[in-house]
NULOLO-109097 format. One line per field, with one value per residue (C-alpha): x, y, z. Coordinates in nm, 4 decimals, padded with zeros to 6 digits. Each point is the difference from the previous one (the first is absolute). Layout:
BEGIN
u	c(X; ...)
v	c(Y; ...)
w	c(Z; ...)
//
This chain:
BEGIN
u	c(-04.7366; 00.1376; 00.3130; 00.1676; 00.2238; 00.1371; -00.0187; 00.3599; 00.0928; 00.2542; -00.1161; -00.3160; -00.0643; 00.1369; -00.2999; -00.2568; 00.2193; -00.0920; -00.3013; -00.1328; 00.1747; -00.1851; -00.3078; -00.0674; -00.2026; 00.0904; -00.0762; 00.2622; 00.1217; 00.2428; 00.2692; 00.1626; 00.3773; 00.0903; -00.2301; 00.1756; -00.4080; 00.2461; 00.0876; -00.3028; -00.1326; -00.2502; 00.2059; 00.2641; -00.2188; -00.0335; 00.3510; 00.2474; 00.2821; -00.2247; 00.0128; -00.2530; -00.0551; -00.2460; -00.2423; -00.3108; -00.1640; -00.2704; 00.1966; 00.3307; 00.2153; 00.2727; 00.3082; 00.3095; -00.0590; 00.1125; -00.0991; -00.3568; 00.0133; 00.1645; -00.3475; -00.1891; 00.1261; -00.0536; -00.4027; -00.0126; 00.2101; -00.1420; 00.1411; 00.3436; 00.2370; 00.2970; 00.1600; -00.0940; 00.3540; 00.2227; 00.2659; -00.1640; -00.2017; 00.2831; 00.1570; -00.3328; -00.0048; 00.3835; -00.0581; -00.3237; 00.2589; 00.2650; -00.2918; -00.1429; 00.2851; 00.2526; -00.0507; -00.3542; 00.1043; 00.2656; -00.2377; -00.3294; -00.1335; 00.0905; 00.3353; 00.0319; -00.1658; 00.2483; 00.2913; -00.1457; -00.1249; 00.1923; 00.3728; -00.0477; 00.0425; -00.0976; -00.2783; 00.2570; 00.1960; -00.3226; -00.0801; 00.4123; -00.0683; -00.3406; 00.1352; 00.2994; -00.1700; -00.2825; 00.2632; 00.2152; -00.2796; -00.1735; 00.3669; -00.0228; -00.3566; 00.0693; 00.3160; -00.2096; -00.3205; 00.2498; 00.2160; -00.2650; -00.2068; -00.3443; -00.0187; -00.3130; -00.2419; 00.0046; 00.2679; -00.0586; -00.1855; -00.3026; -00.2223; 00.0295; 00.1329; 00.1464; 00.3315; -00.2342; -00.1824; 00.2688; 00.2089; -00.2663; -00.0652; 00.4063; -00.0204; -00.2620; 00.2190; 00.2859; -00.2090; -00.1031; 00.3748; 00.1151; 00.2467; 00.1562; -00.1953; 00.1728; 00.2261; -00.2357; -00.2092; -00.1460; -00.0987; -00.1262; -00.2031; -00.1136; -00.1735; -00.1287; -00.1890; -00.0963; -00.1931; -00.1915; -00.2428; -00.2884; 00.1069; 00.3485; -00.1776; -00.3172; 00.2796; 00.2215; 00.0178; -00.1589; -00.2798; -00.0720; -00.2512; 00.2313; 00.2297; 00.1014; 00.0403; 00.0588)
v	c(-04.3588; 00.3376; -00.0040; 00.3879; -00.0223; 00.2287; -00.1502; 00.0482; -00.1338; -00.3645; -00.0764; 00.0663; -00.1913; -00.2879; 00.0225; 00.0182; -00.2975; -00.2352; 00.0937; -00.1330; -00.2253; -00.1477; 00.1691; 00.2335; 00.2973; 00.3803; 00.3616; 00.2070; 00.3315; 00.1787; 00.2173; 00.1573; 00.0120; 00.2624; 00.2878; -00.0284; -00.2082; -00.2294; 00.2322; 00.1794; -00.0534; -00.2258; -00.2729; 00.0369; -00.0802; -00.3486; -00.0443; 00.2462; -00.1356; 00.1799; -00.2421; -00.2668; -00.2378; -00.0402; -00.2622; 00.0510; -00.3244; 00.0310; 00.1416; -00.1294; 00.3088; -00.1393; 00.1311; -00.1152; -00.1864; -00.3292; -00.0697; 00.0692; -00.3027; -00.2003; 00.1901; -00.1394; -00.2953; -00.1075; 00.1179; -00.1401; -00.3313; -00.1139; 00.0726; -00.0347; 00.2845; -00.1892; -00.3360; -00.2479; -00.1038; 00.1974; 00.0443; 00.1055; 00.2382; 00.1792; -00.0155; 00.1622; 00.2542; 00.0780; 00.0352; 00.2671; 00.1576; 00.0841; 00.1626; 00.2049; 00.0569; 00.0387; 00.1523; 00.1579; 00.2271; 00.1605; 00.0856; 00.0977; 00.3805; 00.1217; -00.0869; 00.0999; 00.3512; 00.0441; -00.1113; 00.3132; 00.2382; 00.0206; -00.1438; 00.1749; -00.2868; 00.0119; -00.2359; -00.1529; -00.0989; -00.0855; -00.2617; -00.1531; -00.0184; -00.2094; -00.2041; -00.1212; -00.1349; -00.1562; -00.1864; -00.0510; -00.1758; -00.1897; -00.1228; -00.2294; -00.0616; -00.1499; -00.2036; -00.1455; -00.0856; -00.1747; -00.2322; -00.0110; -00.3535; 00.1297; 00.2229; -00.0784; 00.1806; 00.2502; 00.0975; -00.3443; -00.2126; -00.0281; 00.2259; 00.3261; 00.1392; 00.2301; 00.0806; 00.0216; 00.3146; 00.1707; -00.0413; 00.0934; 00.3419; 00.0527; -00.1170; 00.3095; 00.2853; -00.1873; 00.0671; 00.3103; 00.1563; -00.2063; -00.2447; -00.2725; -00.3239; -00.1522; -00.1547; -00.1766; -00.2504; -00.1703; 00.2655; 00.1818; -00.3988; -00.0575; 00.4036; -00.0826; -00.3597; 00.2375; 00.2930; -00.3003; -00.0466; 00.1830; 00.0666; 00.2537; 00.1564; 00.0942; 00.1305; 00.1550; 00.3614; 00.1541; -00.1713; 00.1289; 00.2661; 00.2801; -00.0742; 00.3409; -00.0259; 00.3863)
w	c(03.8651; -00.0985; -00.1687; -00.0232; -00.3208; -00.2743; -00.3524; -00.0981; 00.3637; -00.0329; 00.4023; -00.0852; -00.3182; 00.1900; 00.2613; -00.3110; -00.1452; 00.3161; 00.0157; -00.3456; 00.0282; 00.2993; -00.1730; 00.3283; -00.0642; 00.1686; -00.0485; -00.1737; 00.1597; -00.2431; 00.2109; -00.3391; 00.0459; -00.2373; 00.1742; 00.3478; 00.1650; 00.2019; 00.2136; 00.0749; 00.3764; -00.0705; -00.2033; 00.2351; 00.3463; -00.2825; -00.0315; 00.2201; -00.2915; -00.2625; -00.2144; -00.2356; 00.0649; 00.3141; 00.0499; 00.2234; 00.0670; 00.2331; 00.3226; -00.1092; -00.1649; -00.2383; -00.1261; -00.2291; -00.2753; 00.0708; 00.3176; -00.1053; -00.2535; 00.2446; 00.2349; -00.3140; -00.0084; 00.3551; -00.0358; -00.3106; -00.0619; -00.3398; -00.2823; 00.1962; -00.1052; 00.2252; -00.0455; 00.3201; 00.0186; 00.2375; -00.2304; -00.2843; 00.1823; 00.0887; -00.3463; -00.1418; 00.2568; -00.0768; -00.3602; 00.0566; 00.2510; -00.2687; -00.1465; 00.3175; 00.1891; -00.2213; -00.3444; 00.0878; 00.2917; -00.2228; -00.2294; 00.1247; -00.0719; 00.3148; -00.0965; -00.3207; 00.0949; 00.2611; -00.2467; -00.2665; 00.2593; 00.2835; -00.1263; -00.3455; -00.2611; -00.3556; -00.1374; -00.1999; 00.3440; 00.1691; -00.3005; 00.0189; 00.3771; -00.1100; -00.1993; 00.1871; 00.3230; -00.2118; -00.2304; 00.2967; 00.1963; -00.3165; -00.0295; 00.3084; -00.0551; -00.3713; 00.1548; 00.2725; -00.2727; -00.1959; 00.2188; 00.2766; -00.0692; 00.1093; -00.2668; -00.2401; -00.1886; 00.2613; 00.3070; 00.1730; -00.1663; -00.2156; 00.1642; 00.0736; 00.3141; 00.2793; -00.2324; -00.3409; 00.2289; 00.0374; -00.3195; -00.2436; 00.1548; -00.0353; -00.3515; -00.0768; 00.1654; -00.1967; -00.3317; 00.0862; 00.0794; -00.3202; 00.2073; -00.2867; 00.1236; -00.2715; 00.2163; 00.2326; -00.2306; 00.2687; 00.1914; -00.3502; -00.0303; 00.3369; -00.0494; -00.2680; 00.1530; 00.2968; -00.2391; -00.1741; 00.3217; 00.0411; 00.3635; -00.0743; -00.3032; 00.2655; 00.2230; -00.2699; 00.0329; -00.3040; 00.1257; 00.3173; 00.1151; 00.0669; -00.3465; -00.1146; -00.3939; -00.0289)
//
């Protein structure tokens, strides 16, 4: 497997997330963000969105982030990153969804460059703009760890999971902007469970290949 990622990328820490998890091995191809390499021809015949991340497993091409764990999880059932219920799938898959599809698309790069470049805002603006979808979404997520009964050590359960992938990459960009987590203490404890395995600090991005610590 290839797996096309950016270091600072959410989507594609998620992918390296899985992938420890289930202890699956795969070349790293760095496509850095910040210098514009998405959208040079080559990366884009990979992924026409020119985006990270993008799976190549043998002649299967993947794109979007979760539907190659759910790809993962399919090839490579054990450990399971879903419930086997019906119902609690879909409550684990809503949960990494308030993540993905709601707080993350707000504030990707290409976002955030487009909020500084082409509309004009200050940093400072950028930041308040940050900050408000990531507490607005954490918001819900908190409410739901709390009343929800699944809720364990981690999102759903005592293992972790398909919501634990996507929250802890959130939790990172939430450090990194300086969001108040003080607010959310089980989503501040259930991060903190998460970077005690050996498989989200190998996938963590100061560890990766293409970390740029300049």
């Amino acid at each position: 497997m290839r797996l096309y990622g950016y270091w600072r990328s959410s989507a594609a820490y998620r992918v390296r997330i899985a992938l420890a998890l289930k202890g699956l091995t795969y070349e790293h191809v760095g496509v850095h963000l910040a210098k514009g390499e998405q959208h040079r021809p080559e990366f884009a015949a990979i992924n026409p969105q020119q985006l990270v991340p993008a799976l190549q497993d043998g002649g299967h091409l993947l794109h979007q982030s979760l539907a190659i764990i759910e790809y993962l999880e399919e090839e490579h059932p054990l450990p399971r990153l879903l419930p086997t219920d019906a119902a609690e799938r879909a409550r684990v898959r809503s949960l990494a969804q308030i993540v993905a599809c709601e707080i993350h698309p707000l504030n990707n790069l290409r976002v955030l460059n487009y909020l500084t470049g082409q509309l004009g805002i200050s940093e400072e603006q950028k930041l308040t703009w940050y900050r408000h979808w990531v507490t607005t979404g954490f918001v819900a997520f908190e409410e739901r760890l709390t009343r929800e009964p699944w809720t364990g050590r981690f999102c759903h359960g005592d293992t972790p999971g398909f919501a634990d992938i996507a929250l802890v990459p959130q939790i990172a960009n939430a450090r990194r902007f300086k969001v108040d987590l003080t607010p959310f203490p089980v989503i501040r404890r259930i991060g903190d469970e998460c970077t005690k395995l050996e498989a989200f600090q190998k996938a963590a991005p100061e560890n990766q290949p293409d970390a740029d610590r300049s």
